[in-house]
C-alpha positions as CSV (number, residue, x, y, z in Angstrom):
1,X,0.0,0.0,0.0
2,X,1.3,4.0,-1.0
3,X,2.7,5.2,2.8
4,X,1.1,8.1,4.0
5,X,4.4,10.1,3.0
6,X,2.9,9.8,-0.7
7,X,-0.4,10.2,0.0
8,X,1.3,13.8,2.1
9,X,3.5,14.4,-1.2
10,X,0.0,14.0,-3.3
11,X,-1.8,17.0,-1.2
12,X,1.5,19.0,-1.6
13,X,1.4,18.9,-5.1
14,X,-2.0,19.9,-5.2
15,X,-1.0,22.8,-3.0
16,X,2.2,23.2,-5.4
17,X,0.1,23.2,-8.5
18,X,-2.0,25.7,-7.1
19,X,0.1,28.2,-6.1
20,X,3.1,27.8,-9.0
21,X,0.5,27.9,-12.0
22,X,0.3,31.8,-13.0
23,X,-3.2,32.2,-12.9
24,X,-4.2,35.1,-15.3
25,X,-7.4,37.5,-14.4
26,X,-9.3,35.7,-17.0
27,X,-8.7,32.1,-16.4
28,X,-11.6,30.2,-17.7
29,X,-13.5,33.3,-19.0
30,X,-13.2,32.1,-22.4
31,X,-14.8,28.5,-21.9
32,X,-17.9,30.8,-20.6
33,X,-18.2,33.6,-22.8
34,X,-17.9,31.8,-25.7
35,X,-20.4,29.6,-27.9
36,X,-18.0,27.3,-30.4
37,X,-19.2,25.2,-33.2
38,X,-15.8,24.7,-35.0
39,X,-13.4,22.2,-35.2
40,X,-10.9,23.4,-37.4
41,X,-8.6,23.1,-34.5
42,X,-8.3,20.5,-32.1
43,X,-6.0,19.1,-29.5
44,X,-4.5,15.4,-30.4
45,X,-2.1,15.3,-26.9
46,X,-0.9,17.2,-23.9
47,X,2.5,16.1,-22.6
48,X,4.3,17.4,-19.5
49,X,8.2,18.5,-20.8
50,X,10.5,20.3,-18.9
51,X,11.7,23.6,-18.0
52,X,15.0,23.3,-19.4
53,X,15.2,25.4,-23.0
54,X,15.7,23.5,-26.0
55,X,19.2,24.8,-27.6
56,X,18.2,23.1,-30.7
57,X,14.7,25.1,-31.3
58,X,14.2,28.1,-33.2
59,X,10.8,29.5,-33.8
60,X,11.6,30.5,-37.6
61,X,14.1,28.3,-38.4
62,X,13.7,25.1,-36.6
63,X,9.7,24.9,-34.9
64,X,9.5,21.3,-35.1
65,X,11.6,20.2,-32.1
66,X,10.0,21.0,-28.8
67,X,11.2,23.8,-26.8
68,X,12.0,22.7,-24.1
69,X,14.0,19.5,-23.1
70,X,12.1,16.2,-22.5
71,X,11.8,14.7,-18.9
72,X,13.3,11.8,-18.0
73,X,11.4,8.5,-20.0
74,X,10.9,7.1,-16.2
75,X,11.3,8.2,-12.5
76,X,11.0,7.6,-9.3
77,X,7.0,8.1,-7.3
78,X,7.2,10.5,-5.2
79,X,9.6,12.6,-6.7
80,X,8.9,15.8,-7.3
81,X,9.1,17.4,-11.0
82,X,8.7,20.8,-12.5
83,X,7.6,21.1,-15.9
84,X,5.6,22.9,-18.6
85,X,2.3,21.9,-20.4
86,X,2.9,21.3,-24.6
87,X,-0.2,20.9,-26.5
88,X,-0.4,19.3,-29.8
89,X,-2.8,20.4,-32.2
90,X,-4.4,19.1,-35.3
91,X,-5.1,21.7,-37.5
92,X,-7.0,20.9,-40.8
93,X,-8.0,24.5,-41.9
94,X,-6.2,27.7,-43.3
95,X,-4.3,30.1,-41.6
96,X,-4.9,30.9,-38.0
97,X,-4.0,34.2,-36.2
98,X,-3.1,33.7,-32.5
99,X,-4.1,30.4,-30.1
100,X,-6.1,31.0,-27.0
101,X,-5.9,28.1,-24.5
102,X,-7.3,27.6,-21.0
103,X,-8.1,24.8,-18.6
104,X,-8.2,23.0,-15.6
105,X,-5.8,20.9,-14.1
106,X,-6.7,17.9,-12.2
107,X,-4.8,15.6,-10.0
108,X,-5.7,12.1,-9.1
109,X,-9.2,12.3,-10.5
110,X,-9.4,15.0,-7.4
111,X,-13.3,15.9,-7.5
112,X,-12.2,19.9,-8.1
113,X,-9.5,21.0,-10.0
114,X,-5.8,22.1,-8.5
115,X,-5.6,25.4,-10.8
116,X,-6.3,26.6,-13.9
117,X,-4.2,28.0,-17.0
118,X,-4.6,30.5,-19.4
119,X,-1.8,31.5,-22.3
120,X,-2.4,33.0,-25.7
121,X,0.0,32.5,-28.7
122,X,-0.1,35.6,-30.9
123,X,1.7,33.9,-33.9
124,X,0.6,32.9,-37.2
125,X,-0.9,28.9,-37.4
126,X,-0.2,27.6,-40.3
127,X,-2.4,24.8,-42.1
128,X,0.0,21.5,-41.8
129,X,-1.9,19.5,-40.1
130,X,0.1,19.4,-36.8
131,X,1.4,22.2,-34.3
132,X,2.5,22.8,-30.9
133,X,1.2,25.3,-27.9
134,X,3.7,25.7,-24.9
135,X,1.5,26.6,-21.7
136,X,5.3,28.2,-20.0
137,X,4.1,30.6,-18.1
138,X,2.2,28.0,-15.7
139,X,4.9,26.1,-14.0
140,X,3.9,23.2,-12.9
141,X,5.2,20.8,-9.8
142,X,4.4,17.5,-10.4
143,X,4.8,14.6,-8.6
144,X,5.8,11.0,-9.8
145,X,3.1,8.5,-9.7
146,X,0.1,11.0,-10.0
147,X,-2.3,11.8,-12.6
148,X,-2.7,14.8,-13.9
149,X,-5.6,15.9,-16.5
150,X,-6.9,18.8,-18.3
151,X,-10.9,19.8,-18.0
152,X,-13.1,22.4,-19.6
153,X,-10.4,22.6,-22.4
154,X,-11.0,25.7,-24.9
155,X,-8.8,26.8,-27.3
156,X,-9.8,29.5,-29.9
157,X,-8.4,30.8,-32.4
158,X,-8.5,34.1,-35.2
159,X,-9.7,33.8,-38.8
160,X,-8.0,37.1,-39.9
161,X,-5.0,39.0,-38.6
162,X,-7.7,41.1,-37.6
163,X,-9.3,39.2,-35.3
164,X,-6.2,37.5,-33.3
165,X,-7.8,35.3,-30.8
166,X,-5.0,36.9,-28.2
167,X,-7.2,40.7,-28.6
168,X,-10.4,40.1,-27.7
169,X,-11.0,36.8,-25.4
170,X,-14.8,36.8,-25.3
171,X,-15.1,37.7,-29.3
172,X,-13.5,34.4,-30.1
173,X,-16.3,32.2,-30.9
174,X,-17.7,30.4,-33.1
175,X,-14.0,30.1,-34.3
176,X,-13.2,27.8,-31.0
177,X,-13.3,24.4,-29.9
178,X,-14.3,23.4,-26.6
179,X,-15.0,19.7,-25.6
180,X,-17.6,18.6,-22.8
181,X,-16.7,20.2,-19.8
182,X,-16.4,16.3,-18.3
183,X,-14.3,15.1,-20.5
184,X,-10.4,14.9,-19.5
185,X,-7.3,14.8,-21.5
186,X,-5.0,12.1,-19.8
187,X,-1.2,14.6,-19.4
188,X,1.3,12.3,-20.8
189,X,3.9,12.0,-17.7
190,X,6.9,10.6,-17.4
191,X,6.2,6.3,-16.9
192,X,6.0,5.6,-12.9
193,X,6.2,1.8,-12.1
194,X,4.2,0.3,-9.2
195,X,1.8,-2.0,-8.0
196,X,-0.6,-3.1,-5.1
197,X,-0.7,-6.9,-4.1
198,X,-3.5,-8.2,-1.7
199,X,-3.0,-12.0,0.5
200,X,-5.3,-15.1,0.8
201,X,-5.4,-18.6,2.3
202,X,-7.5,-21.0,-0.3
203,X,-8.9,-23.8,1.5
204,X,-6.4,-26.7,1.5
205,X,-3.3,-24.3,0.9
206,X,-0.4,-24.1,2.8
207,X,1.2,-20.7,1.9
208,X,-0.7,-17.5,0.9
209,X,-1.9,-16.6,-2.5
210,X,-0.8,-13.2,-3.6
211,X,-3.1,-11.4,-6.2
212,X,-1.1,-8.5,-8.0
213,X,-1.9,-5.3,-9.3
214,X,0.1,-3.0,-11.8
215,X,-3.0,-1.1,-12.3
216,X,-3.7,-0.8,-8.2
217,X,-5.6,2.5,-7.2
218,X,-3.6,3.3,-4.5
219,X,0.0,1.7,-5.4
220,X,-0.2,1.3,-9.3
221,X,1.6,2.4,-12.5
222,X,0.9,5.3,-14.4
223,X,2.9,7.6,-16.6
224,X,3.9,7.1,-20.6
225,X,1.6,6.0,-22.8
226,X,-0.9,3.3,-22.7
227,X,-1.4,0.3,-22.9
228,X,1.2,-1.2,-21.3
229,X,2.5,-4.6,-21.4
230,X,3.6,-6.2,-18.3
231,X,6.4,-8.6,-17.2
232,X,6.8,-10.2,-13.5
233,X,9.5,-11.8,-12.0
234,X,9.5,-13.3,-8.6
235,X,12.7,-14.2,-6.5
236,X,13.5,-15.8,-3.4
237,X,15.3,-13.3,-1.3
238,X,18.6,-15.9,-1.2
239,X,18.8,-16.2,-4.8
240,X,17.7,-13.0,-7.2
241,X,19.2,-14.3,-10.1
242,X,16.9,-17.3,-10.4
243,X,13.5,-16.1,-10.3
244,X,11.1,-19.0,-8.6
245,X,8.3,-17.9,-11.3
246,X,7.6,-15.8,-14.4
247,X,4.1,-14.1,-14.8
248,X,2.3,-11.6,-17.3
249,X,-0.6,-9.4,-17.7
250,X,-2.0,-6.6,-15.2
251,X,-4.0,-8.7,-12.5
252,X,-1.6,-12.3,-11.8
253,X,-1.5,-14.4,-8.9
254,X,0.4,-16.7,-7.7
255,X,0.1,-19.5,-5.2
256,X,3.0,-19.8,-2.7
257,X,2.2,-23.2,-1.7
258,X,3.6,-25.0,-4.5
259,X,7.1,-27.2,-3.4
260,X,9.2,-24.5,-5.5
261,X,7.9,-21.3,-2.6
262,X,6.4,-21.8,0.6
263,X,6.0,-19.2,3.2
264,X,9.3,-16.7,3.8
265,X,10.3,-13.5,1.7
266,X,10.5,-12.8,-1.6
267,X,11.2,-9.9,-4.0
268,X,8.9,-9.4,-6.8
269,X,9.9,-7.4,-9.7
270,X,7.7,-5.8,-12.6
271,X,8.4,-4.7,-15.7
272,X,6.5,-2.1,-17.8
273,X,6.8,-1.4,-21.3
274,X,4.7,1.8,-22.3
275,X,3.4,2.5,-25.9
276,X,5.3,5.8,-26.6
277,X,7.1,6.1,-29.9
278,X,10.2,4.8,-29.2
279,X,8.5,3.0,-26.1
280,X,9.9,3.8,-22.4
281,X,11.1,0.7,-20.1
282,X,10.8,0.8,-16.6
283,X,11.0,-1.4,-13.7
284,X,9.9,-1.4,-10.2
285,X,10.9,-4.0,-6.9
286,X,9.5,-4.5,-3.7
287,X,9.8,-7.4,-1.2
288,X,6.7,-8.9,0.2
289,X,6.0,-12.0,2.8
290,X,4.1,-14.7,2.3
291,X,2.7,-16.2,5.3
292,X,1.5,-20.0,6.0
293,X,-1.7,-20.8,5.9
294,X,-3.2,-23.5,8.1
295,X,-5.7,-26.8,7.1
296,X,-7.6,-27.9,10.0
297,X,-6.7,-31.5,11.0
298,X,-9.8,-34.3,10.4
299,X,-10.5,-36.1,13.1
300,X,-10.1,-40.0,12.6
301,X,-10.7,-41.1,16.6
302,X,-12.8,-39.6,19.1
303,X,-12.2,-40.4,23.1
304,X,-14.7,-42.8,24.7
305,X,-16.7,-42.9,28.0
306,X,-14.7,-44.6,30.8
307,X,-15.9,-46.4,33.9
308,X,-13.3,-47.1,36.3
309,X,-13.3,-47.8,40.1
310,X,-11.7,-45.6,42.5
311,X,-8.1,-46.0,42.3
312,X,-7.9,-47.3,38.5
313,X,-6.5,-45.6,36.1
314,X,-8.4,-44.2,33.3
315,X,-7.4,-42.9,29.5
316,X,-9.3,-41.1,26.9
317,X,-7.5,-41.1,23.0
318,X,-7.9,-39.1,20.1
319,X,-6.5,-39.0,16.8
320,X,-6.4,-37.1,13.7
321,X,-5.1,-36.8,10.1
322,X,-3.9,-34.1,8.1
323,X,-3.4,-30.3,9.5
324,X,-0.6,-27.8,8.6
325,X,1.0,-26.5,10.3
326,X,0.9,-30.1,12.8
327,X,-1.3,-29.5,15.1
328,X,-1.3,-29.1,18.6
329,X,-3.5,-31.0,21.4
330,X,-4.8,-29.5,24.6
331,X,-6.9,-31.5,26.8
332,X,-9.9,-29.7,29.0
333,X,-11.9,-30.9,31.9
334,X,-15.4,-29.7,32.5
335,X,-16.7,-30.7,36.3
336,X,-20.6,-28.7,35.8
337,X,-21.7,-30.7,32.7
338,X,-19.9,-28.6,30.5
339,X,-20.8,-25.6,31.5
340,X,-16.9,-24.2,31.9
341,X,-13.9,-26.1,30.4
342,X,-10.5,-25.5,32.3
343,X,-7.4,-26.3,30.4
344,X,-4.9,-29.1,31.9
345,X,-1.2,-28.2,32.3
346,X,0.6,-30.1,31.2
347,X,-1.8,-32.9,28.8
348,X,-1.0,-32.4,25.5
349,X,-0.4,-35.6,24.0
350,X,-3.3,-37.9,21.9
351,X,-3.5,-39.8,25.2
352,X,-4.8,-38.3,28.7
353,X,-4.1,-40.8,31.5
354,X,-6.0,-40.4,34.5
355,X,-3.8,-42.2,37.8
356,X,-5.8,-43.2,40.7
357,X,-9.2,-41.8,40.1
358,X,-11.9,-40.9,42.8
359,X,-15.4,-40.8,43.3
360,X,-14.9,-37.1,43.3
361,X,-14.2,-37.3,39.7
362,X,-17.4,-38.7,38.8
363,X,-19.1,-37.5,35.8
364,X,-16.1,-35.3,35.2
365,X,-16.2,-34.3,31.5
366,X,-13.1,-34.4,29.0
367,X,-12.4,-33.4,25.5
368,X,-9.0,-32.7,23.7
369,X,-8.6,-29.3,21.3
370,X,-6.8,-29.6,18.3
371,X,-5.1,-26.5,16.7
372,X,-3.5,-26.4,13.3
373,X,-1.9,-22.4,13.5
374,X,-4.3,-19.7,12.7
375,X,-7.1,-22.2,11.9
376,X,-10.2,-22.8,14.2
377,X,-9.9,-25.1,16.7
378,X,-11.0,-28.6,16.2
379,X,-12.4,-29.9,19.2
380,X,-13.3,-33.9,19.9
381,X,-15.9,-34.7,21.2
382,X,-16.9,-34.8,24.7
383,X,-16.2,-38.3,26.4
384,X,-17.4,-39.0,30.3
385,X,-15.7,-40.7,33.3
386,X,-18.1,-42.8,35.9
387,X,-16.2,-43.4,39.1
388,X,-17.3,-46.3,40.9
389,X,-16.7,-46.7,44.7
């Protein structure tokens, strides 16, 4: 499960989000004041890059690198990252005069956004089908392992170098695009590799199951682009070169008890490969322990009734089969009929022999508990002893 440290380093991003993004005095005016019925314009991604300036871009005469510097493919959760939004656009119509572009930024699937952005580009769009908006005057601190999404995107645009989208915010439409304000564009983040795993005992097991989880709400992957594909490897903790087993997929299990595991620790590795273009690798380890599980013992022989005369001897037997881990036996003596069993020091073998009874024992009761680890109990039943004179 994610610690309460990342849960802490979640709600200080928020709080980072909020107060590094430059909010402008008319953040979100334009998805209000404007009807839109265009799509000559429309976003196909939004990817968080860095802050670091490209040295290879020039705006004239080299626009199709980004401008700024990629993040790292993968990183660490929790870490903290600043960055700045790019946008890509599809446009399939003539030349546009300035971009306006606003939204909300949500973390986690948070229920209300952490801020909002707001940035205008003043130059000239031309019709090539593909184009990039930098959103770099919003900094944004993000943290590895969250989500962050855009909502209430709008993004407008001029027909005319008279009507620049950048000079008059509300006069934009219909020349805009703005999707349903519920629908979210998924930031492409650096690839974060983690996962959640939950424990059971299957009836007749010995060793836990472990169900895994790359996609886990609280502990799971996110980051790059999906779908992923996954790859598992699980170790015994004295030899992580060998692994004991070899899984795939996004929900596996795996069942401890076979001869190859058993209960103890073990180190379980995944392995994500995103679908970016060229794809990003990224591992992640943690160690886990797998506990026994226990199977109740059957019963093959329960204790008897005994009639003795004072000063004989008397012995009640029970037997079982079966029972991991090997259980052990207490015997109990009940002297009201049952109504209160007392525990006898000492008697915890499948025979309890009574020396030199006495007509003070009569109708004592007796019964032997048989415990197999964490499993219920399995009691015997109750078998009497008549004391004779």
């Amino acid at each position: 499960m994610k610690s309460i440290f990342t849960h802490s380093l979640k709600l200080f991003t928020f709080i980072l989000i909020s107060i590094l993004s430059t909010f402008t005095t008319v953040a979100q005016t334009a998805y209000v004041c404007n009807n839109c019925s265009s799509s000559d314009v429309t976003i196909k991604s939004v990817e968080l890059l860095s802050t670091t300036p490209n040295p290879a871009y020039n705006a004239v005469s080299n626009p199709n690198v980004d401008k700024y510097l990629p993040l790292s493919a993968s990183c660490s959760e929790g870490t903290l990252v600043q960055g700045y939004l790019k946008i890509t656009i599809d446009q399939n119509a003539g030349t546009r005069y300035g971009l306006w572009v606003e939204g909300d930024i949500y973390v986690d699937g948070s229920a209300t956004p952490s801020s909002s952005f707001s940035e205008c580009d003043n130059r000239q769009f031309q019709k090539n089908g593909v184009d990039k908006f930098y959103v770099d005057n919003n900094t944004i601190m993000w943290t590895c392992g969250t989500t962050l999404a855009l909502k209430k995107i709008f993004i407008g645009w001029g027909n005319s170098s008279g009507q620049n989208a950048c000079n008059n915010i509300c006069g934009i439409g219909p020349h805009c695009s703005k999707p349903d304000a519920n629908f979210s564009f998924v930031v492409i983040t650096p690839l974060s590799v983690n996962f959640g795993y939950t424990s059971s005992c299957p009836s007749g097991k010995t060793a836990q199951k472990i169900d895994f989880n790359a996609l886990d709400p609280i502990n799971g992957t996110s980051g790059g682009v999906q779908p992923y594909s996954y790859s598992w490897k699980i170790f015994k903790t004295s030899d992580l070169v060998t692994p004991i087993a070899t899984l795939s997929g996004v929900t596996p299990s795996y069942d401890f008890s076979q001869a190859v595991a058993g209960p103890g620790e073990y180190k379980v590795t995944l392995t994500v490969v995103d679908s970016n273009s060229p794809a990003t690798t990224a591992s992640f380890s943690k160690t886990i322990t797998v506990a026994s599980c226990c199977i109740s013992p059957t019963l093959t022989s329960q204790p008897t009734n005994q009639t003795k005369c004072s000063g004989e001897n008397a012995t009640f037997t029970v037997a079982s089969s079966g029972g991991f881990p090997s259980p052990t036996i207490q015997w109990q003596v009940s002297i009201n009929n049952g109504g209160a069993w007392t525990d006898l020091a000492g008697q915890s073998n499948t025979s309890l022999t009574l020396n030199s009874v006495s007509t003070s024992m009569n109708n004592y009761w007796y019964r032997a508990i048989l415990t197999s680890g964490t499993c219920t109990p399995t009691i015997s039943s109750v078998a009497k002893l008549f004391v004779n004179p």
